[in-house]
C-alpha positions in Angstrom: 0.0 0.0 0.0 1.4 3.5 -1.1 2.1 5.3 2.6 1.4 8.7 0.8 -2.5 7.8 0.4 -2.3 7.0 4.5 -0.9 10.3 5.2 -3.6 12.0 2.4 -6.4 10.4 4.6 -4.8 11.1 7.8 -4.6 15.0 6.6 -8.4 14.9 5.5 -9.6 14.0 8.6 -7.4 16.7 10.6 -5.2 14.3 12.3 -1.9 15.9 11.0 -0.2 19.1 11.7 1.0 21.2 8.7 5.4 21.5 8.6 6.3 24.7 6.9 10.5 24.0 5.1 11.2 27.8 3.1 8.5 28.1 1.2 6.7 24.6 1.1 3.7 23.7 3.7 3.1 19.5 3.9 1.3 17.7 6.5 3.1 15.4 9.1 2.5 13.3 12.2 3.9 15.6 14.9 4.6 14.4 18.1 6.0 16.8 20.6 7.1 15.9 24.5 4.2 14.2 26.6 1.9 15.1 24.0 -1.4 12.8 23.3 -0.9 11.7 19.7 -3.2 9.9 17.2 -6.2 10.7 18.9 -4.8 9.5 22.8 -3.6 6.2 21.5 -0.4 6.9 22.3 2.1 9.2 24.6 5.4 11.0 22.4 7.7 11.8 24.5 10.1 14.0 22.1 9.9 16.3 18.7 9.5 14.0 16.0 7.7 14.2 12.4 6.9 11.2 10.3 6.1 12.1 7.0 5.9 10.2 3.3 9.6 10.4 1.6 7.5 11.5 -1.5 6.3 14.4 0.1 9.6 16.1 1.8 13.1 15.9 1.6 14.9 16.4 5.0 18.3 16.7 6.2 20.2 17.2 9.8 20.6 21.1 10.2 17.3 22.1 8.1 14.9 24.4 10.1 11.0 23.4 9.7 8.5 25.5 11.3 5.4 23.9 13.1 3.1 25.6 14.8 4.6 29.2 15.0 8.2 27.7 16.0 11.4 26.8 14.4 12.5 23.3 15.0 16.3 22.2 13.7 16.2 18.5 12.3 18.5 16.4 14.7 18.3 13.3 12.6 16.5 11.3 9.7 15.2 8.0 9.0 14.1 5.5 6.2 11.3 3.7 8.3 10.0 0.3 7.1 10.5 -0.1 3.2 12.0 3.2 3.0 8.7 4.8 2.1 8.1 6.9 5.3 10.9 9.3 7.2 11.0 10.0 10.6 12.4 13.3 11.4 13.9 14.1 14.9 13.3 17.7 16.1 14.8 20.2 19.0 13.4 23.6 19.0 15.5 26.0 17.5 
């Protein structure tokens, strides 16, 4: 199954969080410290986006803004197949 058309549903029923990188809005899975994520199924316990790789290219050192703040990416990851990236985040 294509990941991209999870994270398209996921962002029609308001369950991400738009990621602004320069000029270019997407919609991730955010998960911030001790924050209730996917609806209070589960507990994050630090700055993380997972996104589609098809949507946004990431790198250590690139600033992302979410929700009025600047976050500098700590890390990347292929999760799975490669298909999906997990960002790791510290506020900048």
């Amino acid at each position: 199954m294509d990941v991209a058309l999870i994270y398209a549903a996921a962002q029609r029923s308001g369950m991400l969080t738009p990621v602004t990188v320069g000029a270019v809005t997407v919609h991730c899975s955010f998960r911030a410290p001790d924050e209730s994520v996917l609806d209070g199924f589960a507990l994050s316990r630090a700055h993380q986006i997972d996104y589609p790789a098809a949507w946004l290219s990431l790198s250590a050192g690139d600033v992302v803004q979410i929700r009025g703040d600047n976050y500098q990416v700590l890390e990347v990851r292929a999760m799975g197949d490669g298909s999906e990236m997990r960002a790791s985040l510290t506020l900048a």
